[in-house]
C-alpha positions in Angstrom: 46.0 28.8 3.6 42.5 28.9 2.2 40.2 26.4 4.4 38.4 24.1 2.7 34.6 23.3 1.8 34.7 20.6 4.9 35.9 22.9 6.7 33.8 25.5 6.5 30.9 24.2 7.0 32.4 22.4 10.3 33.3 25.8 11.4 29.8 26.8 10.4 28.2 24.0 12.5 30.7 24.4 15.4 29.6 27.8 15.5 26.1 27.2 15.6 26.1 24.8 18.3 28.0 26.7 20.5 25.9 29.5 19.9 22.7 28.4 19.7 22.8 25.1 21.5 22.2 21.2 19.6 18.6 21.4 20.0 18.3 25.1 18.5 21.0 24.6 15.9 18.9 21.7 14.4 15.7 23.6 14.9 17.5 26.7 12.9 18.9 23.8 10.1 16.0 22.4 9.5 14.1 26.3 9.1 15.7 26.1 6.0 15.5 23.4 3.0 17.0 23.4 0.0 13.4 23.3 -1.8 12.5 21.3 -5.0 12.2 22.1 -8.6 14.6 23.6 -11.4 14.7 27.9 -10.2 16.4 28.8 -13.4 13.3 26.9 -15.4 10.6 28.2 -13.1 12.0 31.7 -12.9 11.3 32.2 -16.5 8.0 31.3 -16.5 7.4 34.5 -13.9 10.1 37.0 -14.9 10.0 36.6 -18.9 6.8 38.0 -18.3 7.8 41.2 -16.6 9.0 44.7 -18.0 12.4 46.5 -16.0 9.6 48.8 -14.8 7.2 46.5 -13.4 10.2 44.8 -11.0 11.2 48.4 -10.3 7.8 49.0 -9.0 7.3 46.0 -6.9 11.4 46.9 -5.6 9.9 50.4 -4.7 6.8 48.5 -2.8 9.0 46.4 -0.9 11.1 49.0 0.1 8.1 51.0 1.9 7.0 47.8 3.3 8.1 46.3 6.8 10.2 43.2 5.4 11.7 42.3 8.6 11.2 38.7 7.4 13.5 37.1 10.6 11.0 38.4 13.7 9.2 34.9 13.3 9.7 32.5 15.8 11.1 28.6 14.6 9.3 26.2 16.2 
């Protein structure tokens, strides 16, 4: 039977804490937020802008770069 939303994210949670602790699980929650603004509206204003090969370029730059973007510590 397929779980639920609820559900899921109490799993989620559960797994968190037991993981990570209460005090580390909300340190790790609160890392990310849901952020403001309308993407789909913003997006346009940046990628409209763009050719296929300018976003294949930067894709190749990031690709040679180190992008290990989860060696920061959350404080």
């Amino acid at each position: 039977m397929m779980k639920t939303q609820h559900e899921i994210i109490k799993q989620g949670y559960d797994a968190l804490v037991h993981s990570l602790g209460i005090t580390d699980t909300i340190r790790f929650i609160q890392y990310f937020s849901p952020g403001k603004g309308d993407y789909t509206k913003e997006r346009h204003q940046w990628l409209d802008e763009k050719t296929l090969e300018d976003v294949l370029e930067e894709m190749k730059e990031l690709s040679s770069e180190d992008t290990n973007q989860y060696d920061e510590i959350i404080e």
